[in-house]
C-alpha positions as CSV (number, residue, x, y, z in Angstrom):
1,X,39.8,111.4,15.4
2,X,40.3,108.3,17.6
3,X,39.8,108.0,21.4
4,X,42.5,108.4,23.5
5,X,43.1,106.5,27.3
6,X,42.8,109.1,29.7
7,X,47.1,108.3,30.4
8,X,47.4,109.2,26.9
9,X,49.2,105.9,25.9
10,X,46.9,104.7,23.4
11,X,44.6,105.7,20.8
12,X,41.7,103.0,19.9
13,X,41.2,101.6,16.0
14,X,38.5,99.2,15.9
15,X,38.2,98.4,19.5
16,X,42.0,97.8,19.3
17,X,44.1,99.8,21.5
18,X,47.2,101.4,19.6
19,X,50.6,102.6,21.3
20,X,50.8,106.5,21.2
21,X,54.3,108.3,20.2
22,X,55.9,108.9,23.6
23,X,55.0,112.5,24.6
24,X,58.4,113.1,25.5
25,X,60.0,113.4,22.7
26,X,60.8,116.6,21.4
27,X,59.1,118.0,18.4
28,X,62.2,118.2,16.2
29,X,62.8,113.8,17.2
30,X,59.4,113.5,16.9
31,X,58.9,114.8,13.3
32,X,62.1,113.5,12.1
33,X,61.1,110.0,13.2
34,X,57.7,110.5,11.5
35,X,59.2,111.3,8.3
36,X,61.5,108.6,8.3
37,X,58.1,106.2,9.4
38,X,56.4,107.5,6.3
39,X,59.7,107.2,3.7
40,X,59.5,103.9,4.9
41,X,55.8,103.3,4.5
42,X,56.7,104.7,0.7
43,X,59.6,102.6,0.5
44,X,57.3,99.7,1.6
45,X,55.1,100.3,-1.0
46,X,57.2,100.6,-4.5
47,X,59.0,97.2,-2.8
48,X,55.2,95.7,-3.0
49,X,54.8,97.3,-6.7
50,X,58.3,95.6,-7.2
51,X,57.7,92.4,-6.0
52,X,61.1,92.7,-4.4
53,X,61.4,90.8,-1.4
54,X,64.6,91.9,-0.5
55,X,63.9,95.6,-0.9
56,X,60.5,94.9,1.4
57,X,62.2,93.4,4.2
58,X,64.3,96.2,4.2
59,X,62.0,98.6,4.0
60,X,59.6,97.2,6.8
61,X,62.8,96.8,8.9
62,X,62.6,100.7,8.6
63,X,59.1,101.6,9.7
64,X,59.7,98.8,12.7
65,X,62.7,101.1,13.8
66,X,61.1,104.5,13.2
67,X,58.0,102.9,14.6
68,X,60.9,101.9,17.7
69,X,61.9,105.1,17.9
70,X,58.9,106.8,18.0
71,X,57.9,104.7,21.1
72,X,54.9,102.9,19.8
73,X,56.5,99.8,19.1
74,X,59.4,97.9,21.4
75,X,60.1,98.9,25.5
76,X,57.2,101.1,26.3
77,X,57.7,104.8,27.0
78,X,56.2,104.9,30.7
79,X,58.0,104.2,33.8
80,X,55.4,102.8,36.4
81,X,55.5,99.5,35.6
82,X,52.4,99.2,33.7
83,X,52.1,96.2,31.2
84,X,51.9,96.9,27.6
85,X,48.2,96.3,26.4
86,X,49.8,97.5,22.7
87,X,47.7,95.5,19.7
88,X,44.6,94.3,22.4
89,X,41.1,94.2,22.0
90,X,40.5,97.4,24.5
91,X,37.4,95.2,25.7
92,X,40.1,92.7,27.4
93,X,42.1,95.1,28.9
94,X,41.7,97.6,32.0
95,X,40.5,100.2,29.7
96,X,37.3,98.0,28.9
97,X,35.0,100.4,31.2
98,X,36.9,103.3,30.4
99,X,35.8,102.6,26.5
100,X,32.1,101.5,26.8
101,X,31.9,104.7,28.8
102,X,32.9,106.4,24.8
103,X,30.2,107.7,22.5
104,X,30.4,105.2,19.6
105,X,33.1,105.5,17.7
């Protein structure tokens, strides 16, 4: 499992901090956006075993939105004002401390 920020708003992947699904979604939104995230992860795939360009852009254009809708990608989910840190190395962000303070991961 990966750490989580103490707000809950990311997850950490190689000292990169990661958008979390926005916890308010309910769990029938939530799992219907995660199965449309994976079709279009599959969708991504045979496009790549294609070589179809056409059919890939298509198919990413689908994991952005479910990715979009999801919360972890586009306006951020929180309302206080606080700056995306989405994609950053944790150790330039205000979470820096928060992570050193982590067992290895």
């Amino acid at each position: 499992m990966y750490p989580t920020t103490p707000d809950g708003r990311y997850f950490v992947v190689k000292d990169r901090l990661w958008r979390c699904s926005n916890p308010a979604l309910d769990e029938d939104e939530r799992q219907r956006r995660v199965n449309e995230l994976m079709a279009g992860r599959r969708a991504v795939k045979v496009a790549k075993a294609a070589e179809d360009s056409a059919q890939l852009k298509a198919a990413r254009a689908q994991v952005d939105a479910a990715k979009v809708a999801l919360g972890e990608r586009g306006p951020v989910w929180w309302d206080d004002g606080a700056p995306d840190f989405n994609r950053r190395k944790v150790g330039n962000t205000p979470y820096a401390q928060w992570y050193a303070s982590q067992d290895a991961p």
